[in-house]
C-alpha positions in Angstrom: 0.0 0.0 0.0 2.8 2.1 0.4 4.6 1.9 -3.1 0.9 2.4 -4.4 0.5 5.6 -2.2 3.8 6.8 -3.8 3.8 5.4 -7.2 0.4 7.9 -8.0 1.8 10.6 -5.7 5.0 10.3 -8.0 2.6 10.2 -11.3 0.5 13.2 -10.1 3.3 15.1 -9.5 4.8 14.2 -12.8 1.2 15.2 -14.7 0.8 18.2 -12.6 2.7 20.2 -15.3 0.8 18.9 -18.2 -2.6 19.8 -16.0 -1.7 22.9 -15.5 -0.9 23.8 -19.2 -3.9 22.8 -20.0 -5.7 25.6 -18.6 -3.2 28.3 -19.7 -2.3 30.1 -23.2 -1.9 27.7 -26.2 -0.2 28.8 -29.4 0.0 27.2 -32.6 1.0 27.5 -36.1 -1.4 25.6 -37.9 -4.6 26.8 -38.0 -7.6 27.1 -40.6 -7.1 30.8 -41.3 -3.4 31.1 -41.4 -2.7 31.1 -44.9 -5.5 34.1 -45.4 -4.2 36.0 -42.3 -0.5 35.6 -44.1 -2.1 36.8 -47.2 -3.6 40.2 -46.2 -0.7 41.0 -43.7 1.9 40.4 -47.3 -0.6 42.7 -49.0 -0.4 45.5 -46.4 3.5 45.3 -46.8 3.8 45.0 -50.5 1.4 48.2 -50.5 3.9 49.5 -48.3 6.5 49.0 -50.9 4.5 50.1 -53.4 3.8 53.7 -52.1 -0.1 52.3 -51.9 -1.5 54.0 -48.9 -5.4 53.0 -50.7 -4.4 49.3 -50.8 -2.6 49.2 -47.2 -5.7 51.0 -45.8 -7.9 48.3 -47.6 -6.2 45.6 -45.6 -7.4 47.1 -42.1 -10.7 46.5 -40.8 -12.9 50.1 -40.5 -12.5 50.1 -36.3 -8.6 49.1 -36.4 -5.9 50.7 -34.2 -2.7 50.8 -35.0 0.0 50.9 -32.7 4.0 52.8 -31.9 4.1 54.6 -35.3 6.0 58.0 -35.1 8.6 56.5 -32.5 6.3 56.7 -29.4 3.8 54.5 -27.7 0.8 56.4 -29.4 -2.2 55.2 -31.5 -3.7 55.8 -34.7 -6.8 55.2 -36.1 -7.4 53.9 -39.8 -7.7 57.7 -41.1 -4.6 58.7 -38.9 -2.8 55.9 -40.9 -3.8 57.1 -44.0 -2.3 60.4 -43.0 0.6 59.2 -41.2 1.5 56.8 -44.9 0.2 59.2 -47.0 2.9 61.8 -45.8 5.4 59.2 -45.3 5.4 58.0 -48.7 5.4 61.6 -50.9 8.9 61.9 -49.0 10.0 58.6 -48.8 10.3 55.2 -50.9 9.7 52.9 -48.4 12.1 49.3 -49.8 11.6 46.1 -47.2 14.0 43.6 -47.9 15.0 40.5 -45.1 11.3 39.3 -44.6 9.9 37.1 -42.3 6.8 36.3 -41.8 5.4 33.8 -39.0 0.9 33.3 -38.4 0.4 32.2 -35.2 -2.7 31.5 -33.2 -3.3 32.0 -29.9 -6.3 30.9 -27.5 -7.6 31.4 -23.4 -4.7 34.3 -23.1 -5.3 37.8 -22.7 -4.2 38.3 -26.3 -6.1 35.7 -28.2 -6.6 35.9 -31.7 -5.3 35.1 -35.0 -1.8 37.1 -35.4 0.9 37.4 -37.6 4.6 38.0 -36.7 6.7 40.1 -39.4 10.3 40.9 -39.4 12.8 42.6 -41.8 14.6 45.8 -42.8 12.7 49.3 -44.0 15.2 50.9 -46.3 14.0 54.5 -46.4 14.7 56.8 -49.0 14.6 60.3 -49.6 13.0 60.9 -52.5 14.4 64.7 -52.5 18.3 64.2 -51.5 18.1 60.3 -52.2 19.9 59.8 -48.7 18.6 56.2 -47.4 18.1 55.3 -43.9 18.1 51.3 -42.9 15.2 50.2 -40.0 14.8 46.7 -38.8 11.3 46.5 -37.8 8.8 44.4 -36.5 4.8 44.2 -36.4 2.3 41.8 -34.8 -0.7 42.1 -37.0 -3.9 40.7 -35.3 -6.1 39.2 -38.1 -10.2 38.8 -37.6 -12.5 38.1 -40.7 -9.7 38.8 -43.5 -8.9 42.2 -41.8 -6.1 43.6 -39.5 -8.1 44.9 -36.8 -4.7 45.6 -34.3 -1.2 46.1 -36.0 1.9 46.9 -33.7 5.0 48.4 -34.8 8.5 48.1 -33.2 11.4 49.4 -34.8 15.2 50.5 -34.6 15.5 54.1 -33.7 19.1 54.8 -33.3 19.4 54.8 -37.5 16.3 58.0 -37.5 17.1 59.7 -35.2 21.2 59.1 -36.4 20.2 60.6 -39.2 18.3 63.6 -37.5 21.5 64.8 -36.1 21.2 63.2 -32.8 24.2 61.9 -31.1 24.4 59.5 -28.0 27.6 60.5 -25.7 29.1 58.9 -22.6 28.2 60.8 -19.5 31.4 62.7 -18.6 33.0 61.8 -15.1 
């Protein structure tokens, strides 16, 4: 009775980890909608690329917010973004090269959804003094009924503001 006792105490112990995932977040990569997700997020970027602003708008879903443009933690709504690319693209040629794109779904977690994971390199380019500017980005697009209704941006700022005449020195002692 007392190898028993310890035996399932020992099993318990040893499926208290796989219990207890259970419950939490799962992600996974396959999943019905990934391939349309992928599509419409590749569609927003080649827009991008493209100096489309109509097309990259077409991708977003009418209520979408989109997230740490502009180099801060602030918002824009789909007629912000408009005007944020629109601006953005009659000075620059916007050239992504090093992509990488990864759908991912994730369920019971506080951000559950259908999302795709980009990476790469924004070369920007002056159109006026033809002066380009590498950014390594990143985005997490959160994809519901063929739309992006949540896109996130994280890039590289040291190369902007580089170029903006800002300089990082050591503190002097």
């Amino acid at each position: 009775m007392k190898n028993l006792k310890a035996s399932m105490a020992l099993a318990l112990m040893m499926l208290m980890p796989l219990i207890s995932n259970a419950q939490g977040p799962v992600t996974t990569l396959e999943f019905p909608n990934a391939a349309k997700a992928l599509d419409v997020v590749q569609k927003y970027t080649k827009a991008l690329q493209a100096g489309d602003v109509a097309t990259m708008n077409a991708q977003l879903a009418p209520g979408a917010m989109i997230h740490g443009l502009g180099g801060g933690m602030d918002s824009l709504t789909v007629a912000q973004h408009r005007e944020y690319y629109t601006n953005s693209t009659n000075q620059y040629k916007h050239t992504l090269s090093n992509e990488l794109y990864l759908p991912v779904k994730v369920t019971n977690n506080w951000n559950e959804g259908e999302w795709v994971l980009s990476w790469g390199v924004n070369t920007i380019q002056d159109k006026k003094t033809g002066k380009t500017i590498p950014v390594p980005y990143h985005t997490a697009g959160r994809v519901e009924n063929g739309k992006i209704v949540s896109l996130r941006y994280w890039y590289d700022m040291w190369n902007i503001m580089e170029s903006q005449g800002f300089e990082v020195k050591p503190p002097s002692k």
